[in-house]
DRENGUSE-665737 format. One record per residue (C-alpha): x, y, z. Coordinates in steps of 0.2 Angstrom, whole numbers, plus 5000, padded with zeros to 4 digits. Last residue first. Layout:
<nodes>
+------+------+------+
:   c1 :   c2 :   c3 :
+------+------+------+
:    X :    Y :    Z :
...
+------+------+------+
</nodes>
This chain:
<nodes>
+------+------+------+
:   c1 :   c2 :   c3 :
+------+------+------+
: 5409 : 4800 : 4849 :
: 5407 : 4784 : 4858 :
: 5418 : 4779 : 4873 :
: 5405 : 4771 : 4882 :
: 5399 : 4786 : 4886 :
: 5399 : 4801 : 4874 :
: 5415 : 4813 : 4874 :
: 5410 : 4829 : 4883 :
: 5409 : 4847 : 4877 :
: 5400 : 4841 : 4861 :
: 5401 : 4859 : 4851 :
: 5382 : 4862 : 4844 :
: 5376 : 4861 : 4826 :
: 5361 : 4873 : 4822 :
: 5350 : 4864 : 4812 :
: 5346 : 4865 : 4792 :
: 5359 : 4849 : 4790 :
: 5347 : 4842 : 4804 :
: 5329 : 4844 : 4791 :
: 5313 : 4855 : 4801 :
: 5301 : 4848 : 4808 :
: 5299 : 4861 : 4821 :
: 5298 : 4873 : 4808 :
: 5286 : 4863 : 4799 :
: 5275 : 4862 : 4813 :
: 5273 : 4880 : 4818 :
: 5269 : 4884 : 4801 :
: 5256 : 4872 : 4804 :
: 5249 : 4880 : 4818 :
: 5249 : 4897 : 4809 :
: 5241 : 4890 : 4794 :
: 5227 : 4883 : 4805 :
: 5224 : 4897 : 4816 :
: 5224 : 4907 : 4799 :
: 5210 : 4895 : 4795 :
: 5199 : 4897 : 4809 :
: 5199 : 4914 : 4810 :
: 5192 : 4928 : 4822 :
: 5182 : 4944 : 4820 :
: 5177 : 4950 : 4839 :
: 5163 : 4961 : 4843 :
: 5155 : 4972 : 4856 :
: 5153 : 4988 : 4848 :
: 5161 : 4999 : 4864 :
: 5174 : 4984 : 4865 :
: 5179 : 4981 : 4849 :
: 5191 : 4967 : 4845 :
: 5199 : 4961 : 4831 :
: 5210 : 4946 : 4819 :
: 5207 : 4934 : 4834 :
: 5216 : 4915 : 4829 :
: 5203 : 4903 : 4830 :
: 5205 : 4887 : 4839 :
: 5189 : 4875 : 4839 :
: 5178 : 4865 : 4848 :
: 5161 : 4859 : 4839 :
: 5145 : 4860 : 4848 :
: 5136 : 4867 : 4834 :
: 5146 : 4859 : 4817 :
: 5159 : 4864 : 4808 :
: 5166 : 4867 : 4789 :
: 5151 : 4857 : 4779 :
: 5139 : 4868 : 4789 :
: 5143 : 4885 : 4783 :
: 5139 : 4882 : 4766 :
: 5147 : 4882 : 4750 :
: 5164 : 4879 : 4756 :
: 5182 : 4882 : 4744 :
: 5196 : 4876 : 4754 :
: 5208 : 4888 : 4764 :
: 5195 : 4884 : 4779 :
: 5183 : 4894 : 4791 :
: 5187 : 4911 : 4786 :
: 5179 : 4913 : 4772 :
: 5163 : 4909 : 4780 :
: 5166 : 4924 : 4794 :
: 5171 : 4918 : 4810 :
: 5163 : 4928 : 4825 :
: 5167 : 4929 : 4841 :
: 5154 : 4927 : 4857 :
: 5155 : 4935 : 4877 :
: 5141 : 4931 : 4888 :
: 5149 : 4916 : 4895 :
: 5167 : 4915 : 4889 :
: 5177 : 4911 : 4870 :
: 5160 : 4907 : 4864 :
: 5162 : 4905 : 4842 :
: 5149 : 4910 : 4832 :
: 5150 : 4904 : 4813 :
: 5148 : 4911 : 4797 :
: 5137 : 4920 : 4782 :
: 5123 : 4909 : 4780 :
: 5123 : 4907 : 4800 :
: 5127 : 4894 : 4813 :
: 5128 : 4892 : 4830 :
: 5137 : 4889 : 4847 :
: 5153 : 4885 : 4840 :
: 5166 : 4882 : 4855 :
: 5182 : 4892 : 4858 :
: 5199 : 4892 : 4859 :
: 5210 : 4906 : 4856 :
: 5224 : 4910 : 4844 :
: 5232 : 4927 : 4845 :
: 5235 : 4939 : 4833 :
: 5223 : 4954 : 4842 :
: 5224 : 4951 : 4861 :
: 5209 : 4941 : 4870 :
: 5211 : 4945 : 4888 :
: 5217 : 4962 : 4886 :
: 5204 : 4968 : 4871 :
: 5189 : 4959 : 4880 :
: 5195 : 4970 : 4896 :
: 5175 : 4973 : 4900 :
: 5166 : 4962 : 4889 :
: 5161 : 4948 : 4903 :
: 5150 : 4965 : 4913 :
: 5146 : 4961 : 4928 :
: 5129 : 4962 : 4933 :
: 5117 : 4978 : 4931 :
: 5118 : 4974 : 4912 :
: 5111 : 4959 : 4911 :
: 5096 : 4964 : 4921 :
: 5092 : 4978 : 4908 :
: 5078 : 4990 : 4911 :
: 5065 : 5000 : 4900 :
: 5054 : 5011 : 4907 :
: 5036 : 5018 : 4899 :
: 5022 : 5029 : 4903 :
: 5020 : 5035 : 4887 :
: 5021 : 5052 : 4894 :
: 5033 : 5045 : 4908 :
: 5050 : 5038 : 4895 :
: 5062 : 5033 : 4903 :
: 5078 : 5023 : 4895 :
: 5092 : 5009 : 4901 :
: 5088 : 5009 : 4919 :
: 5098 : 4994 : 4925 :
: 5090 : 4978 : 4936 :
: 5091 : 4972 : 4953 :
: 5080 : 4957 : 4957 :
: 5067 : 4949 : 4966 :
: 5055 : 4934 : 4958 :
: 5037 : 4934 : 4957 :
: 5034 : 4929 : 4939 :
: 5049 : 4919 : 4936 :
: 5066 : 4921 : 4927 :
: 5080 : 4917 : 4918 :
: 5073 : 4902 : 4906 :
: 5055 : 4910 : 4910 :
: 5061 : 4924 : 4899 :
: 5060 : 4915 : 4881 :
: 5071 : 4911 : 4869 :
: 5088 : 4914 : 4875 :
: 5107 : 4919 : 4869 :
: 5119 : 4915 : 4882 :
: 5130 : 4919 : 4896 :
: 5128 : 4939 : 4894 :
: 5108 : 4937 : 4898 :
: 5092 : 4947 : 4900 :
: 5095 : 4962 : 4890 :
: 5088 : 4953 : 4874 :
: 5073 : 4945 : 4881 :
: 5068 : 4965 : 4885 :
: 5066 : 4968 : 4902 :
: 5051 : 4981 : 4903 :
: 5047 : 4994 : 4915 :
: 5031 : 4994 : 4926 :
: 5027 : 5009 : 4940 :
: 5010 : 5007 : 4948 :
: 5021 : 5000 : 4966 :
: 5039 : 5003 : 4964 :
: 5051 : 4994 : 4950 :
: 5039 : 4981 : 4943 :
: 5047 : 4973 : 4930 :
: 5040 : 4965 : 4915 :
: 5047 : 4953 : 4906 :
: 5052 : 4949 : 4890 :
: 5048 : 4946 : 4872 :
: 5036 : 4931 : 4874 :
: 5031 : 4937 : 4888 :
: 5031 : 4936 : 4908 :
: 5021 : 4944 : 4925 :
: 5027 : 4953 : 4939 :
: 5044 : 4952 : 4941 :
: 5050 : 4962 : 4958 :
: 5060 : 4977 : 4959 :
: 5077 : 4984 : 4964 :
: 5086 : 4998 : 4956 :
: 5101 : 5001 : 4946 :
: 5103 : 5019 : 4938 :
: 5110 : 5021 : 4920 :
: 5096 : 5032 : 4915 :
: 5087 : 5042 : 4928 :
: 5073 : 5037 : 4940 :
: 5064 : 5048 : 4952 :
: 5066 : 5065 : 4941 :
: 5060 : 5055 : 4925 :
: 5044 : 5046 : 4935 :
: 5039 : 5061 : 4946 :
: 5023 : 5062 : 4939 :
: 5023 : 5043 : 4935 :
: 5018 : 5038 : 4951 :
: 5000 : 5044 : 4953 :
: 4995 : 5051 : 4969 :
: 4979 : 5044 : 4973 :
: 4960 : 5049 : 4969 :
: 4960 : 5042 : 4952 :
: 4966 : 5025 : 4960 :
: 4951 : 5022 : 4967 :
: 4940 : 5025 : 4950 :
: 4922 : 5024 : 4949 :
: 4908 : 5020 : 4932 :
: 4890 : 5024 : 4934 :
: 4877 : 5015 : 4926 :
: 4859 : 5018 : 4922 :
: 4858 : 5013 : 4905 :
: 4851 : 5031 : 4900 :
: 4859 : 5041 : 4913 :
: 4877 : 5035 : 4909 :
: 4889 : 5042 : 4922 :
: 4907 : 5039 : 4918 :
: 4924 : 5042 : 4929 :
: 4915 : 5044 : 4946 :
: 4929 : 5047 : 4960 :
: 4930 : 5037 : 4975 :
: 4930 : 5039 : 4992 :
: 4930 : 5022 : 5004 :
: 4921 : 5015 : 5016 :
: 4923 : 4996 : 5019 :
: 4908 : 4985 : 5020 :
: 4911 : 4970 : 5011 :
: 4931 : 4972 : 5008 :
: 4945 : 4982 : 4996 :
: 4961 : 4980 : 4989 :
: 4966 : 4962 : 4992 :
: 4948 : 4957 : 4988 :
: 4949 : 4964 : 4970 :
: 4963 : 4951 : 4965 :
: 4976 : 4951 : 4954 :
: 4980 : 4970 : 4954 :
: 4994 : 4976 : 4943 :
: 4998 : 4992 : 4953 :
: 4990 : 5011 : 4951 :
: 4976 : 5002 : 4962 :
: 4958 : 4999 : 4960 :
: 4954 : 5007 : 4942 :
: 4960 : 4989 : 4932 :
: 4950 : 4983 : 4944 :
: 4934 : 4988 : 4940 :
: 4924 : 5000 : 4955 :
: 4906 : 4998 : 4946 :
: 4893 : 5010 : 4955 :
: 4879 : 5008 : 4964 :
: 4866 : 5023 : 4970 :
: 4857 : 5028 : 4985 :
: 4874 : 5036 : 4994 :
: 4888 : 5031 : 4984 :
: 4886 : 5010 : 4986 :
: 4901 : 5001 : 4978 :
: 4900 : 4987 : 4967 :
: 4919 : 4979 : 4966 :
: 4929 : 4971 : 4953 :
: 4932 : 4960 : 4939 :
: 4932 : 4945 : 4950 :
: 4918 : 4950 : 4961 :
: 4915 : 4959 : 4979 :
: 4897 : 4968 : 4985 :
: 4893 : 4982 : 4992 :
: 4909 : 4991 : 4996 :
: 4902 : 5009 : 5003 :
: 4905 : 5028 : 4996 :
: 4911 : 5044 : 4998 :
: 4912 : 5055 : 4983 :
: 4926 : 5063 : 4973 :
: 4917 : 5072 : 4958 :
: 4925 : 5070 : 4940 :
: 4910 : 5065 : 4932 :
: 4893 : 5074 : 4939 :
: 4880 : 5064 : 4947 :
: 4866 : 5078 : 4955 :
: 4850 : 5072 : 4944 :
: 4855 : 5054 : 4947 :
: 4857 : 5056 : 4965 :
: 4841 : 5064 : 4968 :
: 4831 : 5049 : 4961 :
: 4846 : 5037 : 4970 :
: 4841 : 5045 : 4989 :
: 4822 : 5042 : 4986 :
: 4827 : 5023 : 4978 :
: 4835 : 5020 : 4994 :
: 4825 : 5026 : 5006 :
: 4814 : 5013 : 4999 :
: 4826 : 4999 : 5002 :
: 4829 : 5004 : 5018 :
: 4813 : 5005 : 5022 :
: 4809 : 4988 : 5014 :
: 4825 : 4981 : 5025 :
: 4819 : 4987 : 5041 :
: 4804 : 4975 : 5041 :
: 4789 : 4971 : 5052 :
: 4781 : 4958 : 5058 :
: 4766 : 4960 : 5070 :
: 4754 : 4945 : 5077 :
: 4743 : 4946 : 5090 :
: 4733 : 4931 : 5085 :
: 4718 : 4940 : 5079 :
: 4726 : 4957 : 5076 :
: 4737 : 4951 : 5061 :
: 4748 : 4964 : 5057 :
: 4761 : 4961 : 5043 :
: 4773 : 4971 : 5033 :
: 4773 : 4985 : 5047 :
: 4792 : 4996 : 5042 :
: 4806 : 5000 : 5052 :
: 4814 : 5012 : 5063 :
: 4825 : 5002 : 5076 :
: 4828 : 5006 : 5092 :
: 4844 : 4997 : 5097 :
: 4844 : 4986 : 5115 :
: 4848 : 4971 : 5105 :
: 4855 : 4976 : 5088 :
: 4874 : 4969 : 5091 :
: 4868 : 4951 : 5095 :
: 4861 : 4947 : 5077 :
: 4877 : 4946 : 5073 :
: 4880 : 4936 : 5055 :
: 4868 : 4950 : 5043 :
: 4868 : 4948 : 5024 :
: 4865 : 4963 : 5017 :
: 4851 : 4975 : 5014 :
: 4849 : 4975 : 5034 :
: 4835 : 4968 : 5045 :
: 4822 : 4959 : 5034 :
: 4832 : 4942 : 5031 :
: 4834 : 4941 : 5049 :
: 4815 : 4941 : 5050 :
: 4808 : 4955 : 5061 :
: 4795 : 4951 : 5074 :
: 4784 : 4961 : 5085 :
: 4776 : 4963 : 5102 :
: 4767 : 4978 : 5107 :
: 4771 : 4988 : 5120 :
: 4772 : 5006 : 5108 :
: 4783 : 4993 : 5098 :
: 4792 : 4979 : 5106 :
: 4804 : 4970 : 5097 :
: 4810 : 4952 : 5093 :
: 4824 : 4950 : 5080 :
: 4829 : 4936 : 5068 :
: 4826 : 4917 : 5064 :
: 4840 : 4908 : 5077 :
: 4832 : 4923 : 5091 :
: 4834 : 4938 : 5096 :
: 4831 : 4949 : 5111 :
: 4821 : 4967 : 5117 :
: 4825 : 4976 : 5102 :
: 4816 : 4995 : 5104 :
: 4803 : 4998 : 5088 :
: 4799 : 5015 : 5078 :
: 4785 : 5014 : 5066 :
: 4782 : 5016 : 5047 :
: 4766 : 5010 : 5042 :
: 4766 : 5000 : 5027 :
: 4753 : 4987 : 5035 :
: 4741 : 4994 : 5049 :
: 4743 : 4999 : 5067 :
: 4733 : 5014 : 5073 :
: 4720 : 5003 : 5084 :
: 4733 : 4993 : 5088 :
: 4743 : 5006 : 5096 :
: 4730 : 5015 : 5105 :
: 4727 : 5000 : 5113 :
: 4743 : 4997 : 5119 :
: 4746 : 5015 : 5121 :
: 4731 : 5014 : 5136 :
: 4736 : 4998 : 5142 :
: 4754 : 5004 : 5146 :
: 4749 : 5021 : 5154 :
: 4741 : 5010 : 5167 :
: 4730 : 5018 : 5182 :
: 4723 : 5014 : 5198 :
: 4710 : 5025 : 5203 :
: 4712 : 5031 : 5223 :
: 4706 : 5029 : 5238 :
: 4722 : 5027 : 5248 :
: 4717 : 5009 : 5254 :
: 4702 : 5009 : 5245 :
: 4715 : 5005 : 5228 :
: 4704 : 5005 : 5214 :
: 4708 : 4996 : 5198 :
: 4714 : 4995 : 5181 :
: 4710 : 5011 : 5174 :
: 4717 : 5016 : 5156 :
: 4728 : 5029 : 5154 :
: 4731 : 5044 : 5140 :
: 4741 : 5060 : 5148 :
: 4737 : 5078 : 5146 :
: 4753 : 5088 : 5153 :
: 4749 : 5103 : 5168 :
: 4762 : 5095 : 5180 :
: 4779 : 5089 : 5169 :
: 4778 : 5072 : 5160 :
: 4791 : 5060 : 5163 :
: 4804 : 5058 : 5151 :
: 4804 : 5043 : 5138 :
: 4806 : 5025 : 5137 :
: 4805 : 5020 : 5154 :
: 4789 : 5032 : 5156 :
: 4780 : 5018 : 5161 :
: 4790 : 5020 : 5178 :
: 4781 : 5034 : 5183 :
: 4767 : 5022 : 5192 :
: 4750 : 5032 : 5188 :
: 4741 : 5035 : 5204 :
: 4721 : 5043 : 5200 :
: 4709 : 5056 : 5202 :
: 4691 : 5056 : 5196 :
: 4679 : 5068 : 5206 :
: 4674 : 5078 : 5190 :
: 4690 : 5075 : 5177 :
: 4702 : 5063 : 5175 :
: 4716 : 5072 : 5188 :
: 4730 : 5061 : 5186 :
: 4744 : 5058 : 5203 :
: 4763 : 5053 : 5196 :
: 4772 : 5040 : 5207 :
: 4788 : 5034 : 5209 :
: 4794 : 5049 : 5219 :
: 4781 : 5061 : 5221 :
: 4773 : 5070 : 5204 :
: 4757 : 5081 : 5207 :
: 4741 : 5088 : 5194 :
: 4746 : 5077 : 5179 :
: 4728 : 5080 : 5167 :
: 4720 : 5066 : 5160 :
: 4713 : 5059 : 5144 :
: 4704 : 5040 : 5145 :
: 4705 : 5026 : 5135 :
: 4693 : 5012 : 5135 :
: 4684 : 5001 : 5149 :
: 4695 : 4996 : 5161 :
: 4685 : 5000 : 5178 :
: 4671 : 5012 : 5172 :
: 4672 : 5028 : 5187 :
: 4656 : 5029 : 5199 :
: 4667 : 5033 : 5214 :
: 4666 : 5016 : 5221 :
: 4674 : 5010 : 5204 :
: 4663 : 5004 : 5192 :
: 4660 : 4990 : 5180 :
: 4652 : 4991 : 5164 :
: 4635 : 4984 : 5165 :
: 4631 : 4967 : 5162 :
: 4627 : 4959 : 5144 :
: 4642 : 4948 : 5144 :
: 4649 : 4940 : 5161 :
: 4667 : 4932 : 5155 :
: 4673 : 4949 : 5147 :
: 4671 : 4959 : 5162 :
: 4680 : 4946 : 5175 :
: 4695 : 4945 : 5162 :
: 4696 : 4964 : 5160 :
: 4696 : 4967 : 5179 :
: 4709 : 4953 : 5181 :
: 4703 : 4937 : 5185 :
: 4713 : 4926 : 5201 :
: 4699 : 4929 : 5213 :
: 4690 : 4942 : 5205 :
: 4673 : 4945 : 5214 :
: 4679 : 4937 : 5230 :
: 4691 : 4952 : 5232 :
: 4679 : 4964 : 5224 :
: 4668 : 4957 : 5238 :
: 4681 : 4959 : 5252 :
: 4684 : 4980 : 5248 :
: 4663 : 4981 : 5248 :
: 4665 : 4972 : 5267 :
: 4679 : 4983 : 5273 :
: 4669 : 5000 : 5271 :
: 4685 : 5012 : 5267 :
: 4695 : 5015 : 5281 :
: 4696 : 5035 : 5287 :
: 4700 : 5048 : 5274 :
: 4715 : 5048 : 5262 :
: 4730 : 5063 : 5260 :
: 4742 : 5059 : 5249 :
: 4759 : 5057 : 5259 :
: 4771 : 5069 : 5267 :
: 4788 : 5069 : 5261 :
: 4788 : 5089 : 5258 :
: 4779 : 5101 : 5245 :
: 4762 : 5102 : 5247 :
: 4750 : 5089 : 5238 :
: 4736 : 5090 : 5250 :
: 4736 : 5108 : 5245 :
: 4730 : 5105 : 5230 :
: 4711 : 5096 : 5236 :
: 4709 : 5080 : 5233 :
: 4692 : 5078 : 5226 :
: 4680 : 5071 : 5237 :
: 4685 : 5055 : 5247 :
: 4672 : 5038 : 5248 :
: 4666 : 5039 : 5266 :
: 4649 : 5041 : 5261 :
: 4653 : 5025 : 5250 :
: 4651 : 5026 : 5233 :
: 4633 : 5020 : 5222 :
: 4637 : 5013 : 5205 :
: 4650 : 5000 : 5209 :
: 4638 : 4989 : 5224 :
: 4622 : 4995 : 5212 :
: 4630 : 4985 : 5198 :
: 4628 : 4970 : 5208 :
: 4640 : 4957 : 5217 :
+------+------+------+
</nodes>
């Protein structure tokens, strides 16, 4: 085959196609008789299995290839001009006698052009049947492509399928690679979700040798980033309520994301209630308005509050809750001097040790109860300025000292049980909840220099009760005038038989004994 075979077109080789031809109707593009049948079966033996491209690279030094109408056959990028669109096919005017067929669907990814629009092709062929160019849109943004390519350009990619190692894309037709480490600024799990996505990223890599492009999503992210924190840090104010995203979860808290900037959510600023646990309040991911509490410039941190941008509870604390009242609530966490007691969620009362029992006295709350545990307790005080409640779980009960002064009348002698010692006498439980007291110079008509020569803790002793006061919730009792009265009660039943009464026998005595 020789260069004068492309050079010199056949007489029957058609003109420019006329406008007409392409009149309105399912007629086709008009073509003159069969093209010379022996120049169409020596580009067939010409190729065989080569494309243009291959056959033009493998025999160097000739010159370029024509088509019959003297048009290079895939040599560069040419600029046409859509003069007719039928169907599947869009017809380019390239300029003197050059027309070609341009498939529309390389427009997949865009509209078609409209009749009048410049469009780049290469040439791939000639078709003799219908005596026309064939063209490829594809090859000509290709190349156009490459020849633009270069690292830290920023280019728009479709996700054409994924793999174990990240993201395969086709940018402008050529192929790329993002590394699933390069897709989002956290960690991705499904890489499923962005197939079929266009993605804006950025070139890291382009080598043109192997036809290799990688490309990352996270470095343009990452620089948007620092554009959007510069004019965030010269808009922060504190007090604004902004929207923002959960970075990142640790013990102390959360790092949330307000739009180019992090912020430290701690937990004591998560929830009006105690909060054990960041994770139970917020997730990875989650959106969420919060307010900015601190803004320092110079250390570059910013301080958020969730619960700032909630009702707060204790507004209608002393309206909600008045004294005397009996609520339920939850134990949420022990001391040594009670327990606290939450009674709705960010509202906290304490249970003194004090007001925990009537059965006995205690050292420390766990011996009543647990963090955790449900229970109804007493409002004894309010107090929402200082944000405090104080509660009685004693006192929600039964109360053992109601009727004390019924069921333990003055003059009478109880029994009890000492239940400790002090310098000036001894505590004597007549019933759980309810304790006596017997004052040291009460505890024996002998002289005693210290409480614990007279009784012991544990002891069991009668008392007689010289008073009881309800309201102040105190009885005096006596062990010695117990004492005398109980012996007083002997001697008189000991008395001598001429001091007795003496009783008329109504009956002789058996045995005939008077």
């Amino acid at each position: 085959m020789t260069d004068e075979t492309h050079s010199q077109p056949s007489q029957e080789t058609p003109d420019t196609v006329r406008p007409q031809e392409f009149s309105s109707g399912p007629q086709k593009f008009h073509r003159e008789p069969d093209m010379d049948a022996e120049l169409q079966a020596e580009l067939d033996e010409a190729l065989g299995d080569m494309s243009i491209d291959e056959l033009l690279a493998a025999e160097e030094g000739r010159t370029a290839a024509t088509s019959p109408t003297g048009e290079p056959v895939g040599q560069g990028v040419r600029r046409g001009t859509v003069i007719a669109i039928q169907g599947d096919d869009v017809f380019v005017d390239l300029g003197g006698k050059s027309q070609g067929l341009l498939p529309a669907m390389q427009f997949e990814d865009e509209p078609l052009p409209d009749v009048g629009d410049t469009v780049e092709v290469t040439i791939e062929g000639y078709d003799t049947g219908e005596g026309l160019l064939m063209l490829s849109r594809k090859g000509a943004v290709m190349q156009a492509a490459w020849e633009t390519l270069e690292e830290g350009q920023v280019v728009e990619g479709r996700v054409t399928g994924q793999n174990k190692g990240g993201l395969e894309l086709t940018i402008s037709g050529i192929r790329a690679f993002m590394p699933i480490s390069q897709i989002e600024m956290f960690r991705v799990e499904e890489l499923g979700d962005y197939v079929d996505q266009k993605l804006r990223c950025q070139v890291t890599e382009v080598d043109r040798r192997e036809k290799n492009v990688i490309v990352s999503r996270r470095a343009l992210l990452e620089l948007e980033a620092e554009q959007k924190a510069a004019e965030l840090w010269e808009t922060l104010q504190e007090g604004q309520v902004v929207p923002g995203t959960v970075r990142s979860i640790m013990p102390y808290g959360a790092f949330v994301d307000i739009g180019g900037a992090d912020g430290l959510l701690h937990v004591r600023d998560m929830s009006h209630s105690r909060v054990e646990d960041p994770a139970s309040i917020v997730a990875e991911g989650q959106q969420v308005q919060v307010k900015i509490l601190k803004v320092d410039r110079e250390a570059r941190r910013i301080s958020l509050g969730l619960k700032q941008t909630m009702p707060d509870p204790w507004d209608a604390a002393e309206s909600k809750w008045r004294e005397g009242d009996v609520v339920t609530g939850r134990v949420t966490r022990l001391a040594d001097f009670g327990a606290f007691f939450e009674i709705e969620p960010g509202v906290e009362g304490l249970i003194p040790i004090s007001e925990m029992s009537f059965a006995r006295r205690i050292k420390h709350p766990s011996e009543v109860v647990s963090a955790g545990d449900t229970a109804r307790v007493k409002v004894l005080r309010v107090d929402a300025a200082q944000r405090r409640i104080s509660l009685s779980l004693k006192q929600a009960g039964e109360d053992p000292w109601q009727g004390a002064s019924v069921r333990w009348r003055e003059d009478s002698v109880v029994e009890g049980r000492i239940t400790r010692l002090a310098d000036f006498g001894a505590f004597v439980e007549l019933a759980p909840g309810v304790e006596g007291l017997v004052h040291v110079s009460e505890l024996s008509n002998e002289f005693v220099r210290s409480v614990s020569e007279a009784v012991r803790e544990g002891d069991a002793v009668q008392a007689k009760v010289l008073s009881v006061d309800e309201t102040a919730r105190r009885i005096s009792l006596s062990i010695k005038q117990a004492a005398e009265a109980a012996a007083t009660t002997f001697e008189t039943a000991a008395e001598p038989a001429e001091f007795a009464p003496q009783h008329k026998r109504k009956k002789p005595l058996k045995g005939g004994l008077d």
